[in-house]
PDB file of N, CA, C and O in Angstrom:
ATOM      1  N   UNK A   1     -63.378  30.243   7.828  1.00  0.00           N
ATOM      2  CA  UNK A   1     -62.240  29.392   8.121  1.00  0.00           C
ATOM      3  C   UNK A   1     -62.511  28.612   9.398  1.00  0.00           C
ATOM      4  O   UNK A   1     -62.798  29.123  10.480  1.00  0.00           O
ATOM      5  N   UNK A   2     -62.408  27.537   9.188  1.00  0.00           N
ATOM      6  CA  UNK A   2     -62.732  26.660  10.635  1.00  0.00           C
ATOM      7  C   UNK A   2     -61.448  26.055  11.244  1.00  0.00           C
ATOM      8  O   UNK A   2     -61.336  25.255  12.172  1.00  0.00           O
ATOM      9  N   UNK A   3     -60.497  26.657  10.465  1.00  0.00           N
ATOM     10  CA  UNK A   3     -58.788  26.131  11.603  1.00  0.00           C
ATOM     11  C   UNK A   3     -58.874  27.683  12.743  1.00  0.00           C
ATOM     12  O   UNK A   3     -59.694  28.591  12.872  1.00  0.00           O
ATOM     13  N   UNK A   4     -57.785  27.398  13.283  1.00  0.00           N
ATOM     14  CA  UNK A   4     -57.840  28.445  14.403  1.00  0.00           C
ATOM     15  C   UNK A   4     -56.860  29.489  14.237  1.00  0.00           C
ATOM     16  O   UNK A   4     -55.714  29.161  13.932  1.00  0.00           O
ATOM     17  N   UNK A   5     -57.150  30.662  14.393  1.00  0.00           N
ATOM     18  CA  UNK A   5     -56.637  31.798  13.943  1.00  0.00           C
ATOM     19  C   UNK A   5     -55.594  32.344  15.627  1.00  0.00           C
ATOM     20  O   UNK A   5     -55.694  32.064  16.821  1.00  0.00           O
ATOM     21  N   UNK A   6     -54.689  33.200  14.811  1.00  0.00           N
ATOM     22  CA  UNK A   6     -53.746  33.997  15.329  1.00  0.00           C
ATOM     23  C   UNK A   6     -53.467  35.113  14.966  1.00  0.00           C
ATOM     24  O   UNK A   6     -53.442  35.370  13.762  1.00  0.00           O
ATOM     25  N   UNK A   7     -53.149  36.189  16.040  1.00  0.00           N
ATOM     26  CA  UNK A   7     -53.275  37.493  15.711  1.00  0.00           C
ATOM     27  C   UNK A   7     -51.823  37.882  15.255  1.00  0.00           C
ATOM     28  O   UNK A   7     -50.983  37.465  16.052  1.00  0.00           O
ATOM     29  N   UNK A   8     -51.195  38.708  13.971  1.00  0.00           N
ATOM     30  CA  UNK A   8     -50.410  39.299  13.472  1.00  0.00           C
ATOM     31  C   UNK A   8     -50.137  40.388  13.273  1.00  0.00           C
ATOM     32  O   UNK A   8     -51.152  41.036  13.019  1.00  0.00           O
ATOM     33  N   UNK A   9     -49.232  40.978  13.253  1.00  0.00           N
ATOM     34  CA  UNK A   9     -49.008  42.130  12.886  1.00  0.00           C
ATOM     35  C   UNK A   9     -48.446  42.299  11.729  1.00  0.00           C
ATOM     36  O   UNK A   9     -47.791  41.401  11.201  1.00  0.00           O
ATOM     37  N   UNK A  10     -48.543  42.923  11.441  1.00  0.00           N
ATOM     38  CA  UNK A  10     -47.700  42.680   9.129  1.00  0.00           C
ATOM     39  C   UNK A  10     -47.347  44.155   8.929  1.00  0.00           C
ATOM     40  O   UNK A  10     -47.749  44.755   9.927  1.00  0.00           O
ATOM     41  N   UNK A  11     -46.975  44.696   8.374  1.00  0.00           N
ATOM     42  CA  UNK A  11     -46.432  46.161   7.421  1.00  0.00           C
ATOM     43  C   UNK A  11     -46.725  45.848   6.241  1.00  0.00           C
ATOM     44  O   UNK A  11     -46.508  44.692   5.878  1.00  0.00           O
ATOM     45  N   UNK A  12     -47.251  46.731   5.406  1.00  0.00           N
ATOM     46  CA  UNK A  12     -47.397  46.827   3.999  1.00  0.00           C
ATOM     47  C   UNK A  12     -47.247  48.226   3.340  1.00  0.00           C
ATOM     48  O   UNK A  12     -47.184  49.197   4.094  1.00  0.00           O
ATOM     49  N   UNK A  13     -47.180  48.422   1.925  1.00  0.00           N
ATOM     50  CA  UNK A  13     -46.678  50.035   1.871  1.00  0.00           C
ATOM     51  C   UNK A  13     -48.813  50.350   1.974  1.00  0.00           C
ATOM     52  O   UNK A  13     -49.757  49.611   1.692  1.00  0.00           O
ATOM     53  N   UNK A  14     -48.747  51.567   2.429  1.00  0.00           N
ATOM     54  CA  UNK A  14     -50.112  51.687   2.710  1.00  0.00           C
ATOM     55  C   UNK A  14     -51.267  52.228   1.379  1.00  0.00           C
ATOM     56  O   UNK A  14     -52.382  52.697   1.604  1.00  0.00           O
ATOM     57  N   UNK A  15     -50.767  52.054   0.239  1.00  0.00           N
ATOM     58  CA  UNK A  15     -51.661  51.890  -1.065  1.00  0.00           C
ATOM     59  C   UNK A  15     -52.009  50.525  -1.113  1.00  0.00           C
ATOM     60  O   UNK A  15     -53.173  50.474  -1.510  1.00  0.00           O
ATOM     61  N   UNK A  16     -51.682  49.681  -0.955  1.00  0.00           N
ATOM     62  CA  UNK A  16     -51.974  48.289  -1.391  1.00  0.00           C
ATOM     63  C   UNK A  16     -52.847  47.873   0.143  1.00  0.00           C
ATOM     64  O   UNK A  16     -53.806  47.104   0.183  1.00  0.00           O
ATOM     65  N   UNK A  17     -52.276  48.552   1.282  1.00  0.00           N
ATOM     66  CA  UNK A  17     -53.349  48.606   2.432  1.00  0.00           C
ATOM     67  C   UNK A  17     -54.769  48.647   2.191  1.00  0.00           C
ATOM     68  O   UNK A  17     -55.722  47.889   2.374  1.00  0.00           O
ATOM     69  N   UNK A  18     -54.566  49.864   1.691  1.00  0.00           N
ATOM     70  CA  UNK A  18     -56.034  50.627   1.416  1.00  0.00           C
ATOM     71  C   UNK A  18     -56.881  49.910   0.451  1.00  0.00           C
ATOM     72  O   UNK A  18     -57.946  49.439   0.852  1.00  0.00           O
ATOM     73  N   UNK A  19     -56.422  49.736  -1.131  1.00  0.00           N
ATOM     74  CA  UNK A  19     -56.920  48.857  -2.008  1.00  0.00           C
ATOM     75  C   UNK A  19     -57.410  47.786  -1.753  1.00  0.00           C
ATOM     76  O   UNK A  19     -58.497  47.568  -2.288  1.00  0.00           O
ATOM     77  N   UNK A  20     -56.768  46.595  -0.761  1.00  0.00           N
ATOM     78  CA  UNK A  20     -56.723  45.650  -0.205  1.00  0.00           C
ATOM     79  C   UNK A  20     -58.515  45.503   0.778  1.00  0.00           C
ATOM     80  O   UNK A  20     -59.498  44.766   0.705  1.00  0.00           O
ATOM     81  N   UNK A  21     -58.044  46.791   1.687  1.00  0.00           N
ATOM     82  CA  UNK A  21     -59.292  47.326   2.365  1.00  0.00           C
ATOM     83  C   UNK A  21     -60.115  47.544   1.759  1.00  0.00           C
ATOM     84  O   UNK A  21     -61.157  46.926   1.979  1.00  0.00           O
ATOM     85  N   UNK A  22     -60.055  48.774   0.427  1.00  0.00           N
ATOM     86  CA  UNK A  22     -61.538  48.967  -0.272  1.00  0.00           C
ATOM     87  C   UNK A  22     -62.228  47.276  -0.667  1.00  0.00           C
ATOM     88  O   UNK A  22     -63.401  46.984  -0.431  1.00  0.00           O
ATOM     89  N   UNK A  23     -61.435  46.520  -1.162  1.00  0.00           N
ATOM     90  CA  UNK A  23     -61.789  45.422  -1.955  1.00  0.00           C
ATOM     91  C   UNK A  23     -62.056  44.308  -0.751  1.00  0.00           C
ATOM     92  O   UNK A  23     -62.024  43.114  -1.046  1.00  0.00           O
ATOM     93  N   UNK A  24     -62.176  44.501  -0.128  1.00  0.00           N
ATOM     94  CA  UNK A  24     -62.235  43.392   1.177  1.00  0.00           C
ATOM     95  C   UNK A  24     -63.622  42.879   1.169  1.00  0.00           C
ATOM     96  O   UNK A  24     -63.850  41.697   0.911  1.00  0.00           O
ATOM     97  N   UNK A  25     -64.726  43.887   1.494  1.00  0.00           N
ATOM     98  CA  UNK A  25     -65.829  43.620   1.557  1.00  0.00           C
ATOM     99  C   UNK A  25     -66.382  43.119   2.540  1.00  0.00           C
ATOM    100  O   UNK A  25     -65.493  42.977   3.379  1.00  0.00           O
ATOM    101  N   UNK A  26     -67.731  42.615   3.109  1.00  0.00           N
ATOM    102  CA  UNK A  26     -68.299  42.098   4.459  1.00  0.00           C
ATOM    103  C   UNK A  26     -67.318  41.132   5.166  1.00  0.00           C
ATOM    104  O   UNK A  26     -67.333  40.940   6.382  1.00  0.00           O
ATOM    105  N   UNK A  27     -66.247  40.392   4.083  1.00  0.00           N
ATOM    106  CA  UNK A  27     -65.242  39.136   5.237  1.00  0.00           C
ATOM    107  C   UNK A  27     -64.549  39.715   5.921  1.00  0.00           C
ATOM    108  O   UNK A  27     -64.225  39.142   6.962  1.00  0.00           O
ATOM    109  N   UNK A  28     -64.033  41.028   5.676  1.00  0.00           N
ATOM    110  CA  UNK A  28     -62.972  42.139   6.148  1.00  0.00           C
ATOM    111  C   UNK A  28     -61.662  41.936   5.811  1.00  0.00           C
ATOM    112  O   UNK A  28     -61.635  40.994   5.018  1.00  0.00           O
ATOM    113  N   UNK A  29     -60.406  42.416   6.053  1.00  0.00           N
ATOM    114  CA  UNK A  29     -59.547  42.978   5.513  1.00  0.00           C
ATOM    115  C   UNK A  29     -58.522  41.372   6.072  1.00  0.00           C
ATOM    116  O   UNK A  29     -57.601  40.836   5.456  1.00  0.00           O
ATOM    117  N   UNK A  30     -59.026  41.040   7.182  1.00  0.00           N
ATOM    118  CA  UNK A  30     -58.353  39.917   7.533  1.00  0.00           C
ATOM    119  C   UNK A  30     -58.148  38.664   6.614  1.00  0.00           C
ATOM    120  O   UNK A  30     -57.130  38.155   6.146  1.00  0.00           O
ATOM    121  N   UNK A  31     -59.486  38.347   6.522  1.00  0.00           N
ATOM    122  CA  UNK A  31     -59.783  37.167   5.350  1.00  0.00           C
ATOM    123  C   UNK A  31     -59.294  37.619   3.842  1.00  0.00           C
ATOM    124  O   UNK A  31     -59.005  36.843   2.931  1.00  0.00           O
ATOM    125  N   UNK A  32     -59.280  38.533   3.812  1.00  0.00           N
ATOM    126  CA  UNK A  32     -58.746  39.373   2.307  1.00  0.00           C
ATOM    127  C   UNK A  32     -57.127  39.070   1.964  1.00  0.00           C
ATOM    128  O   UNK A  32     -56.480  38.914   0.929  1.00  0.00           O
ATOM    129  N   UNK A  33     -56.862  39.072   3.247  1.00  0.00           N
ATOM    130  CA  UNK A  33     -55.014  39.054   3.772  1.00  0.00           C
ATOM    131  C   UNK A  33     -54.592  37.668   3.518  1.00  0.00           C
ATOM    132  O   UNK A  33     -53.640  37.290   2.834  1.00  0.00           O
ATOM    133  N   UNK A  34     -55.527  36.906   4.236  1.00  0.00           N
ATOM    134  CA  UNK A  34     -55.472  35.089   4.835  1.00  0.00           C
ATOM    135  C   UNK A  34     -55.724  34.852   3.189  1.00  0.00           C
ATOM    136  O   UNK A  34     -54.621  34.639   2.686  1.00  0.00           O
ATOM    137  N   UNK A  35     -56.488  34.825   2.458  1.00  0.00           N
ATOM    138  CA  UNK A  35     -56.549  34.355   1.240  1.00  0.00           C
ATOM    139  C   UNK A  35     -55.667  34.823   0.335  1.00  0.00           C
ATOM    140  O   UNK A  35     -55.498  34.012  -0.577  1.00  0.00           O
ATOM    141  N   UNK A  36     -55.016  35.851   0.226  1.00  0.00           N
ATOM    142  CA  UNK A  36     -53.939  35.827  -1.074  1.00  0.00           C
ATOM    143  C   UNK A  36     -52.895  35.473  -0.521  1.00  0.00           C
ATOM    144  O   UNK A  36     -51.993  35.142  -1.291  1.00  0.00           O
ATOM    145  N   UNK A  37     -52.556  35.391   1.245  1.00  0.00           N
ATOM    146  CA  UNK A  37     -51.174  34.617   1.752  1.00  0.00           C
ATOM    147  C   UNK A  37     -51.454  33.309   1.277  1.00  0.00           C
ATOM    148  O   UNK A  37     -50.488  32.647   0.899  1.00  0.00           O
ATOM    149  N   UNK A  38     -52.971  32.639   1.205  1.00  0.00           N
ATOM    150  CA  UNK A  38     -53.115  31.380   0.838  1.00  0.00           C
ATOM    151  C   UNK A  38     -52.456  31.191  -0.618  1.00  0.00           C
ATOM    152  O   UNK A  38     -51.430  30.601  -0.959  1.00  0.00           O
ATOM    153  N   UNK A  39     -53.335  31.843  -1.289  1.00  0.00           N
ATOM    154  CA  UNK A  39     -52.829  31.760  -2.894  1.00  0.00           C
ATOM    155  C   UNK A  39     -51.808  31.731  -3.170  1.00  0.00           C
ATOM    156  O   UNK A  39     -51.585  30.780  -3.919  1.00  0.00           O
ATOM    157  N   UNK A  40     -50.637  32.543  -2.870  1.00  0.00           N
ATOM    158  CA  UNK A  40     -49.129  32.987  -2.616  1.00  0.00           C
ATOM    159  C   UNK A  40     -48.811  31.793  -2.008  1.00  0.00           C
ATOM    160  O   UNK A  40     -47.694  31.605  -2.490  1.00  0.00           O
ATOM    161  N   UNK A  41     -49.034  30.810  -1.245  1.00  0.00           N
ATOM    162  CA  UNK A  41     -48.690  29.591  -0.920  1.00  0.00           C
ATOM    163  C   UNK A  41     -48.872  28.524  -1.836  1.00  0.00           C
ATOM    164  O   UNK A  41     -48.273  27.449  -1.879  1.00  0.00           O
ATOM    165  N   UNK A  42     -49.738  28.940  -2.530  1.00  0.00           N
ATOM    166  CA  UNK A  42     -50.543  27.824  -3.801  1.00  0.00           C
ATOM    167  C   UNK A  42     -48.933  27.836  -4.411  1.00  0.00           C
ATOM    168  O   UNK A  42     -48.031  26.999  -4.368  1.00  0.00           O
ATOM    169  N   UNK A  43     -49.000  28.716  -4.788  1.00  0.00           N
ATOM    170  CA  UNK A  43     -48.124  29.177  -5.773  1.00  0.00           C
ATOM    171  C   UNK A  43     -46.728  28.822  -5.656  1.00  0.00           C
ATOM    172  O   UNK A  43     -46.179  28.178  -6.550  1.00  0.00           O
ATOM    173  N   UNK A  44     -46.127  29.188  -4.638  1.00  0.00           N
ATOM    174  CA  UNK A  44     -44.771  28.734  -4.048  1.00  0.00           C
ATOM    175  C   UNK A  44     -44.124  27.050  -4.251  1.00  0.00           C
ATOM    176  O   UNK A  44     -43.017  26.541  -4.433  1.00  0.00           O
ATOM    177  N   UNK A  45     -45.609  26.564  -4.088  1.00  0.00           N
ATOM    178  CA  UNK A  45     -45.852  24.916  -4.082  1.00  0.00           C
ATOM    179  C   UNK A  45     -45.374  24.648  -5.223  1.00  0.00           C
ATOM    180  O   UNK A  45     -44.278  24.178  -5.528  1.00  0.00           O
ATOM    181  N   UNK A  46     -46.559  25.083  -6.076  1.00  0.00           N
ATOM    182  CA  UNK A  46     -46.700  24.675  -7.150  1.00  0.00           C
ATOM    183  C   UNK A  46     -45.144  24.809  -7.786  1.00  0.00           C
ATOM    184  O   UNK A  46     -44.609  23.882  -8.394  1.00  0.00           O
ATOM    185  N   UNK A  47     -44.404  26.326  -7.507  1.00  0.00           N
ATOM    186  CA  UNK A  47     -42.907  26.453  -8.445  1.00  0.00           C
ATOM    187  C   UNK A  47     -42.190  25.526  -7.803  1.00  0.00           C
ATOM    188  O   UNK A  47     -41.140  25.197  -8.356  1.00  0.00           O
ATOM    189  N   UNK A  48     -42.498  24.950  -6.669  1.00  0.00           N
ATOM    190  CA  UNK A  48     -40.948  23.776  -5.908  1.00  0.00           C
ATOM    191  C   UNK A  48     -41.891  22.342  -7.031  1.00  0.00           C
ATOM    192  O   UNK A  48     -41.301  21.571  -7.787  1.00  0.00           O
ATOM    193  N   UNK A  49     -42.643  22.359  -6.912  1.00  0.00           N
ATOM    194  CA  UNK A  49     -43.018  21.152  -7.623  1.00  0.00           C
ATOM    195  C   UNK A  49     -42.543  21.000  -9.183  1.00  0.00           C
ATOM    196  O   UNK A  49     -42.212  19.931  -9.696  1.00  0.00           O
ATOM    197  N   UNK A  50     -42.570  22.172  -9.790  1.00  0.00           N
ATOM    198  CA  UNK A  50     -42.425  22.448 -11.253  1.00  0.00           C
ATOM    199  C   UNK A  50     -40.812  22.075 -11.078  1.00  0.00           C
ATOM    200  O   UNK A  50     -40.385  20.992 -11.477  1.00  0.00           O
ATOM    201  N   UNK A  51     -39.973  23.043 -10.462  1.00  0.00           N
ATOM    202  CA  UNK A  51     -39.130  22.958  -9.827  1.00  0.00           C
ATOM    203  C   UNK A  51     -37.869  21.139  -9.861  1.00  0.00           C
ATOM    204  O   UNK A  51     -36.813  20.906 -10.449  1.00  0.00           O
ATOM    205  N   UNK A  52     -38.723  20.306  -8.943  1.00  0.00           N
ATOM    206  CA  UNK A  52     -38.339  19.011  -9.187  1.00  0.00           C
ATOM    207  C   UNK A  52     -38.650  17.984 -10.021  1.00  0.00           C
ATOM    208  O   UNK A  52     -38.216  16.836 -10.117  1.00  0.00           O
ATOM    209  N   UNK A  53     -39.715  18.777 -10.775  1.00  0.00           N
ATOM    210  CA  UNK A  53     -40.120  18.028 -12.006  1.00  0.00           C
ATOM    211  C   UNK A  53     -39.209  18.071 -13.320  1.00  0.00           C
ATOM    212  O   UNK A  53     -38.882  17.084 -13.980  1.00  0.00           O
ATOM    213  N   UNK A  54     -38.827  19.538 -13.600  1.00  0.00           N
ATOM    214  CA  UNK A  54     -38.464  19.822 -14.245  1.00  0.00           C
ATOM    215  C   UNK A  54     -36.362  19.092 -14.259  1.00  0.00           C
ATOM    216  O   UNK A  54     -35.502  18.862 -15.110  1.00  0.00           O
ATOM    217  N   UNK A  55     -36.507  19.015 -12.679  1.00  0.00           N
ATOM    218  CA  UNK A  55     -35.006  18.348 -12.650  1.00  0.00           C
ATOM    219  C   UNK A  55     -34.882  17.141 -12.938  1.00  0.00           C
ATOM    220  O   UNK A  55     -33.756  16.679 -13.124  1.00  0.00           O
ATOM    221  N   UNK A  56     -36.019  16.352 -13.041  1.00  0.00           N
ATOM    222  CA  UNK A  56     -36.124  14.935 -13.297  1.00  0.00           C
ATOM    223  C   UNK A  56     -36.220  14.598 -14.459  1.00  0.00           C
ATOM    224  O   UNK A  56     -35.726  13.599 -14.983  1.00  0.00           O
ATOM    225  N   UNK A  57     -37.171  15.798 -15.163  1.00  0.00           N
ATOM    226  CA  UNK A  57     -37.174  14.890 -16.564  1.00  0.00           C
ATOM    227  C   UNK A  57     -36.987  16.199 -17.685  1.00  0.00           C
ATOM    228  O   UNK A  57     -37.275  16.081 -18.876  1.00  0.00           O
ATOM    229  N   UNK A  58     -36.297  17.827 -16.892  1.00  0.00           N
ATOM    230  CA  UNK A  58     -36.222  18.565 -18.128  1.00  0.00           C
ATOM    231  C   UNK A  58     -37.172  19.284 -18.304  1.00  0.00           C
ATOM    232  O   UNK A  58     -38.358  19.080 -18.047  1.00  0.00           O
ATOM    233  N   UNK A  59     -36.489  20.476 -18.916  1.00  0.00           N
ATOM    234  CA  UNK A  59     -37.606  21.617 -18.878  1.00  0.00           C
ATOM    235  C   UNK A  59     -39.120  21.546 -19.495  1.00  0.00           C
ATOM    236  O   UNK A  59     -39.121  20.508 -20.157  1.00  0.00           O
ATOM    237  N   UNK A  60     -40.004  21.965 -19.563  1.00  0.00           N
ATOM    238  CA  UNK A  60     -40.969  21.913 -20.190  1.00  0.00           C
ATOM    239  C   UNK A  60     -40.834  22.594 -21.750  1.00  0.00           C
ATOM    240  O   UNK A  60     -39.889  23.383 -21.785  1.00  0.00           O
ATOM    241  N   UNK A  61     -41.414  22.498 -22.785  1.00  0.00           N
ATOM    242  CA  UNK A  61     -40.826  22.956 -24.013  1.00  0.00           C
ATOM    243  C   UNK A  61     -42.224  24.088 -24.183  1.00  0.00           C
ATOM    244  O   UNK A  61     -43.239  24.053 -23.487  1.00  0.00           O
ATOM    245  N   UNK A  62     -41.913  25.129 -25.383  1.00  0.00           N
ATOM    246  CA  UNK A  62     -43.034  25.910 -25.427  1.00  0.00           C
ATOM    247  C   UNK A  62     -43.955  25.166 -26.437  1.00  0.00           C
ATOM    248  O   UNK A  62     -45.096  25.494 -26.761  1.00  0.00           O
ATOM    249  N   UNK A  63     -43.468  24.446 -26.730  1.00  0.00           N
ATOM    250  CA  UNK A  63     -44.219  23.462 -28.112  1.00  0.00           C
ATOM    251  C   UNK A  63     -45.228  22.806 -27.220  1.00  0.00           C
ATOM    252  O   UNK A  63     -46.451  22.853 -27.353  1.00  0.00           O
ATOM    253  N   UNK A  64     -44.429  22.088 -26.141  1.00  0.00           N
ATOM    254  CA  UNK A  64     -45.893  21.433 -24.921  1.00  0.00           C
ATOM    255  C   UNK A  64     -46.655  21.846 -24.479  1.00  0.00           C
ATOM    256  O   UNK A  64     -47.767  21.323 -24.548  1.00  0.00           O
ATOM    257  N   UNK A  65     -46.402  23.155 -23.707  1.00  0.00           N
ATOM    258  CA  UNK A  65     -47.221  24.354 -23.168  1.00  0.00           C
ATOM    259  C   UNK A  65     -48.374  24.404 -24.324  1.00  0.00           C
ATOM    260  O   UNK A  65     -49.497  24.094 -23.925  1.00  0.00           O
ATOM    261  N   UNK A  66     -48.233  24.794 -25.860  1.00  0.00           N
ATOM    262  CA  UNK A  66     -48.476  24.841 -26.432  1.00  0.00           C
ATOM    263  C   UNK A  66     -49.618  24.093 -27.016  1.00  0.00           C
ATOM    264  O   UNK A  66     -50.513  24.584 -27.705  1.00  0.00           O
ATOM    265  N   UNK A  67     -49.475  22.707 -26.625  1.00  0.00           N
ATOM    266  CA  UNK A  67     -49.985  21.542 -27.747  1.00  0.00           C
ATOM    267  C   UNK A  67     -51.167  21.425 -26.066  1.00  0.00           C
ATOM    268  O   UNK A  67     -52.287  20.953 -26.259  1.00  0.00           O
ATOM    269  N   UNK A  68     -50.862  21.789 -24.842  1.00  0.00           N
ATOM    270  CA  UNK A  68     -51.628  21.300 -23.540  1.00  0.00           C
ATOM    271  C   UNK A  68     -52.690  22.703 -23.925  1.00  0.00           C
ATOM    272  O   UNK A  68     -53.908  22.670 -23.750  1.00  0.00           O
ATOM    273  N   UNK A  69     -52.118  23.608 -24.341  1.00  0.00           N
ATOM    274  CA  UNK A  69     -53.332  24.593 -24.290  1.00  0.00           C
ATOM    275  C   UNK A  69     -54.242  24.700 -25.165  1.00  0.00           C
ATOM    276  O   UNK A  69     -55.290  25.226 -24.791  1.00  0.00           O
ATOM    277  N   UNK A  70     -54.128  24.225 -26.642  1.00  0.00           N
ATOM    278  CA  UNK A  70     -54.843  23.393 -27.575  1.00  0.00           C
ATOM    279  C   UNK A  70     -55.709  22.513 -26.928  1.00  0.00           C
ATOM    280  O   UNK A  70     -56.886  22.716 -26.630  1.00  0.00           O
ATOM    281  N   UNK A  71     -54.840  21.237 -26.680  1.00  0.00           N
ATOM    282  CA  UNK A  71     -56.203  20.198 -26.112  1.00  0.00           C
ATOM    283  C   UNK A  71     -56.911  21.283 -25.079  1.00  0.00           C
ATOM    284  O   UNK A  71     -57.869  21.788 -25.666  1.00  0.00           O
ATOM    285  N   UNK A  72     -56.790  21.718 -23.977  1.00  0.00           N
ATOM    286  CA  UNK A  72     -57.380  22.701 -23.100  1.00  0.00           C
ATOM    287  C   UNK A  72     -58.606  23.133 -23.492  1.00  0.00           C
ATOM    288  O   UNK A  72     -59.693  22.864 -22.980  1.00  0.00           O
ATOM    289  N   UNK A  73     -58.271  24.094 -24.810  1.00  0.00           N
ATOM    290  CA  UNK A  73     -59.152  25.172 -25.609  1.00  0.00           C
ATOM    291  C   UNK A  73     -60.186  23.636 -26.164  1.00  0.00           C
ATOM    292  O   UNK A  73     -61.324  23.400 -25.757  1.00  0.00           O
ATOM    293  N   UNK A  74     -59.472  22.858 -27.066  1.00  0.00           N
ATOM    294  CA  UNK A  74     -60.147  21.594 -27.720  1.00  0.00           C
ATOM    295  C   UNK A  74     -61.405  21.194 -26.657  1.00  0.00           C
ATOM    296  O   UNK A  74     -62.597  21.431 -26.853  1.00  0.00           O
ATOM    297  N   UNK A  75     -60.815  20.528 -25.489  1.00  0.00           N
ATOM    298  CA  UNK A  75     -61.970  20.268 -24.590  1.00  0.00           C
ATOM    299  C   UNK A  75     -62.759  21.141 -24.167  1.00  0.00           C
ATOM    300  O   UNK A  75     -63.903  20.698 -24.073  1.00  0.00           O
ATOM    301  N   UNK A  76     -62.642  22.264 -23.848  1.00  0.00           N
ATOM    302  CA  UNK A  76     -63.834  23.409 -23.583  1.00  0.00           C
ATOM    303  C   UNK A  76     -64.722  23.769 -24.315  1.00  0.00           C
ATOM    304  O   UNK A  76     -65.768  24.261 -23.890  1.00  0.00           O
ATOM    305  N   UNK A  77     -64.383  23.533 -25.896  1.00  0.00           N
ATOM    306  CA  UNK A  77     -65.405  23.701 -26.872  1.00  0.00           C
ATOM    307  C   UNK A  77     -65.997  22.891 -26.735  1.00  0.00           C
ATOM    308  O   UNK A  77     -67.148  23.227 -26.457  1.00  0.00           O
ATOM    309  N   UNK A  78     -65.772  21.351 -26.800  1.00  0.00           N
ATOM    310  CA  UNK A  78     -66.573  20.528 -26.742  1.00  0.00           C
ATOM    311  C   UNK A  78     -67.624  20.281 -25.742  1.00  0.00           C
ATOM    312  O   UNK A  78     -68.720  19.805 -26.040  1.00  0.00           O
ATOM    313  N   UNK A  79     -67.313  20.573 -24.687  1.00  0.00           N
ATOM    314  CA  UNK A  79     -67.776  20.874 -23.518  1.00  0.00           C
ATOM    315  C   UNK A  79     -69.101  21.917 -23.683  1.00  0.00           C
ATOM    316  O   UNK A  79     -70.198  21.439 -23.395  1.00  0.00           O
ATOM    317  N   UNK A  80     -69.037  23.337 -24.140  1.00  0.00           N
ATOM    318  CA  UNK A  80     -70.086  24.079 -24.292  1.00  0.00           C
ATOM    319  C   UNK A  80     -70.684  23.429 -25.408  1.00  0.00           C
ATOM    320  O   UNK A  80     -71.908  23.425 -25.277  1.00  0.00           O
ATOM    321  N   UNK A  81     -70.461  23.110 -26.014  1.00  0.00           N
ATOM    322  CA  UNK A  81     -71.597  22.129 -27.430  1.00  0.00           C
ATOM    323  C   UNK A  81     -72.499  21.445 -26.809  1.00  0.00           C
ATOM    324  O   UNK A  81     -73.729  21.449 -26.746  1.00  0.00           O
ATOM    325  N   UNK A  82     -71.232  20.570 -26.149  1.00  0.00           N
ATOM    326  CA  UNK A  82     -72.106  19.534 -25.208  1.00  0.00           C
ATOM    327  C   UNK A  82     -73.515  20.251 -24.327  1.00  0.00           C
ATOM    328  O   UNK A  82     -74.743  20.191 -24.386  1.00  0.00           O
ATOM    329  N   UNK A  83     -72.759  20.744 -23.743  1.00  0.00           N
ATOM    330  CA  UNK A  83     -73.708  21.941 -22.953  1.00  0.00           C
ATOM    331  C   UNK A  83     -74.965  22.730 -23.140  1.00  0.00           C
ATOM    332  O   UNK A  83     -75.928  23.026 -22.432  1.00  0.00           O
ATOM    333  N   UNK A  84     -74.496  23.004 -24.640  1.00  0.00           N
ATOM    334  CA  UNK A  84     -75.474  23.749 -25.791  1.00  0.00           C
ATOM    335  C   UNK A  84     -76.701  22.884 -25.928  1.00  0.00           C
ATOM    336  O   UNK A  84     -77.776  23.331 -25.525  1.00  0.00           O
ATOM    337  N   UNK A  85     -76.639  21.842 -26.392  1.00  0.00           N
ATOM    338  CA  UNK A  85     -77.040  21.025 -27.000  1.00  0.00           C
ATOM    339  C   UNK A  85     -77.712  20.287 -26.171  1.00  0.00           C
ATOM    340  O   UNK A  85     -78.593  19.571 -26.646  1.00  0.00           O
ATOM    341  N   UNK A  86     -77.468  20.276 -24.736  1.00  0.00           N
ATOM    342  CA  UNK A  86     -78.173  19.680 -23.776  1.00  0.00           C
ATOM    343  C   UNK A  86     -79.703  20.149 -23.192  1.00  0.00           C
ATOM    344  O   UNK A  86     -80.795  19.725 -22.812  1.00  0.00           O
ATOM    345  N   UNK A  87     -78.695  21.663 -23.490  1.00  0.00           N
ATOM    346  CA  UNK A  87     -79.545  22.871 -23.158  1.00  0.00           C
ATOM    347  C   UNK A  87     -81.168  23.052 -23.317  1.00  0.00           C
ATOM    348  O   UNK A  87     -81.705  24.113 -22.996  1.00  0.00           O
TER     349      UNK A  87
END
């Protein structure tokens, strides 16, 4: 991380401590912390965005969800063919 850091103190129940810790690895337990507060921020975003989107023009339907995860799947195949074939 090249922004500038500050020291915290946090509570957590101490299983998810520990887990947290085993899974940390050489960045340590800090950077382990700093990145899922990041993600958890991703995230927050992302629902205020869904959020005012959804007030503007209406919920999303499961039929859309639906028809976006098709094309999704659609382009990824094509993609490894492509890939395949390049190969």
């Amino acid at each position: 991380m090249s922004e500038p850091t500050g020291k915290y103190s946090i509570t957590m129940p101490r299983d998810i401590a520990e887990a947290a810790k085993a899974r940390s690895g050489p960045s340590g337990l800090s950077a382990y912390v700093a990145a899922a507060v990041a993600r958890q921020i991703e995230r927050d975003n992302l629902n205020e965005l869904i959020t005012v989107a959804e007030a503007e023009h209406g919920p999303v339907t499961d039929e859309e969800i639906q028809s976006l995860r098709d094309q999704l799947a659609q382009t990824r195949r094509e993609q490894n063919q492509h890939g395949a074939s390049a190969a």
